[in-house]
Structure formats: structure tokens, C-alpha cells
C-alpha positions in Angstrom: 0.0 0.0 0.0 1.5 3.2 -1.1 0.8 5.9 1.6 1.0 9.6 1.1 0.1 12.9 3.1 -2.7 14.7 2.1 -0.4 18.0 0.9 0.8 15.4 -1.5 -2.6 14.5 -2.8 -3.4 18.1 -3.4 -0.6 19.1 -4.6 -1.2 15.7 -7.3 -4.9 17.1 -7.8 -3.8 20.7 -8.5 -1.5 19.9 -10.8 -4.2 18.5 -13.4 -6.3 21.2 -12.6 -6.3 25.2 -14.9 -7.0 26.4 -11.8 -9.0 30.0 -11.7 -8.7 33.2 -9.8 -11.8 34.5 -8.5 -12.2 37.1 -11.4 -11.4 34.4 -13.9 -13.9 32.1 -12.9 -16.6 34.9 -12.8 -15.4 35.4 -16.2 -16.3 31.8 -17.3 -19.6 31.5 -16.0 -20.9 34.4 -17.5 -19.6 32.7 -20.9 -21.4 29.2 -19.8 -19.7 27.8 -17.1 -21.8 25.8 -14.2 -20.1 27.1 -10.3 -21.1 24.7 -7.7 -20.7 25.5 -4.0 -20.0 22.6 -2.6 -19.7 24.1 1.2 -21.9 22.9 3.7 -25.1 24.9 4.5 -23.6 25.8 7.6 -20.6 27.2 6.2 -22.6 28.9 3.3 -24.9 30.3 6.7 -21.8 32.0 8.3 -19.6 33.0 5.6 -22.0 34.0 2.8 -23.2 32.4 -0.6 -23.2 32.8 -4.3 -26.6 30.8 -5.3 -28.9 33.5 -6.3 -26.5 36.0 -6.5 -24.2 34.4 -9.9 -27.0 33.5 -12.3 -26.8 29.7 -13.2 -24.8 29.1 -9.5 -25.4 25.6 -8.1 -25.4 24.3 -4.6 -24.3 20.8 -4.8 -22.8 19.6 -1.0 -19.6 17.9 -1.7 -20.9 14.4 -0.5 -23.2 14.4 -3.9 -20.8 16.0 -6.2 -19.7 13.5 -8.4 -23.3 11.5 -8.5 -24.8 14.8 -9.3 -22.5 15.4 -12.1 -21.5 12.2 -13.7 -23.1 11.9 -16.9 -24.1 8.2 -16.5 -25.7 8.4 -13.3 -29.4 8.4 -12.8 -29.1 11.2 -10.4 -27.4 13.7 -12.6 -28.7 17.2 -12.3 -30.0 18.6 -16.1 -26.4 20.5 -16.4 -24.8 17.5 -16.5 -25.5 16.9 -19.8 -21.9 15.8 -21.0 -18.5 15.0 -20.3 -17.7 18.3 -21.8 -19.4 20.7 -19.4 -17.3 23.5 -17.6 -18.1 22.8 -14.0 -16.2 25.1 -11.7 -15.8 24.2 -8.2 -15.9 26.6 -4.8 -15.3 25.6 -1.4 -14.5 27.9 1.7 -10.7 28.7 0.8 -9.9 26.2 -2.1 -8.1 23.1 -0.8 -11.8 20.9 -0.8 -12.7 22.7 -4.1 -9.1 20.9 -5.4 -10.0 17.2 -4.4 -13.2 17.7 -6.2 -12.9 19.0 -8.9 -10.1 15.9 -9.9 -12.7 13.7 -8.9 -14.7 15.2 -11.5 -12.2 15.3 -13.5 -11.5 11.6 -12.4 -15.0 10.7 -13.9 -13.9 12.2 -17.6 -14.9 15.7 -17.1 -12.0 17.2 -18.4 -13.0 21.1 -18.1 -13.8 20.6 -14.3 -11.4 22.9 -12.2 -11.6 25.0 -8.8 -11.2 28.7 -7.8 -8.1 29.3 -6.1 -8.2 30.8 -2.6 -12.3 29.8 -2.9 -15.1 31.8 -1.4 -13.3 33.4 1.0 -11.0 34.9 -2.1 -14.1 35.0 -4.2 -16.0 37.4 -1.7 -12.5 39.6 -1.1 -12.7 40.6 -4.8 -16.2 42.0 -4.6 -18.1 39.9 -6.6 -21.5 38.7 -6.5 -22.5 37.3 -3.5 -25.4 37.4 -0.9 -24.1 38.0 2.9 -24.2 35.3 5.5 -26.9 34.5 7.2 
């Protein structure tokens, strides 16, 4: 059994990933991109949340992720309508966002990446969000 820390997984993950600043990735979905918060409600409660301020933004709790995204899977939301689909991934401060979005990417969807530095970073650059609570 080969063992390794978890800095060396994510540092394995990021390194497949074209990973996105916060302006970047507001870029992309307003050209098409699907962002999925995958933060817990609780999280999204005290720090703050993007779904209904970034048209098209999904909340999709990390323990779904990949069921909810896998083309194949009977309980695939209507975005995931292909392998090709841009799904970009936001967690708190981008090291969950990481692991997930190489699972994705794990499961063929080869445009799936993360915002680096996450919500926290997202919110910091004064884009659209709704306030905790």
C-alpha cells in the first residue's frame, strides 16, 4: 500500500487542474460555465453564498458531487448533460474545491477545475455574493 500525506494529494490534484482566480472564474460562467458550491449549509450560513447572486450558480454539497455530475448516473442534475461541461468548483478557501474538482475530472470531465483561494478569495474581490446568514 503506497501511503502519502494529504499536501501530497493536493498538490497531485492541483496539478491537473487550470485552476482559476476568483475574477477568472466569474469570467467563465458568465460565458457558460456551471459554479457549484459545494460548502456545507452551515458554512454557506456564516460566511456567505453565491446561489442567487451568480446567475446559473449551483449548490451541490460535496458528498453528492460526483453522482450529481456524472453523466451516467441516474441522479445527474439537467447541467450534466456531457462530459464536456465547464463545471467550476468553490469551497470555503480552495483546498476541498481541489480534491473535487479531480474527482470530477477523475470521472472524464475534463473542463472541471476549482477557484483558487475559494469563497473566501471570491467574496474579497467584490463579486457577487449574498451576505451570510
Amino acid at each position: 500500500m503506497t501511503r502519502r500525506t494529504i499536501d501530497e494529494v493536493l498538490a497531485q490534484a492541483r496539478a491537473r487542474l487550470g485552476r482559476l482566480t476568483p475574477a477568472q472564474a466569474y469570467d467563465r460562467v458568465r460565458a457558460g460555465a456551471v459554479l457549484v458550491d459545494i460548502r456545507p449549509s452551515e458554512q454557506r450560513a456564516r460566511e456567505g453564498h453565491v446561489e442567487g447572486a451568480v446567475p446559473g450558480a449551483l449548490v451541490v454539497e460535496r458528498n453528492v458531487l460526483e453522482w450529481r455530475f456524472d453523466p451516467a448516473s441516474d441522479a445527474r442534475l439537467p447541467e450534466a448533460q456531457g462530459y464536456d461541461v465547464e463545471v467550476i468548483v468553490l469551497c470555503s478557501e480552495g483546498y476541498t474545491s481541489s480534491l473535487a474538482a479531480a474527482c470530477l475530472q477523475d470521472l472524464g470531465l475534463s473542463r472541471a477545475t476549482d477557484v483558487d483561494g475559494g469563497f473566501v478569495a471570491w467574496a474579497a474581490a467584490g463579486l457577487p455574493s449574498r451576505p451570510p446568514g
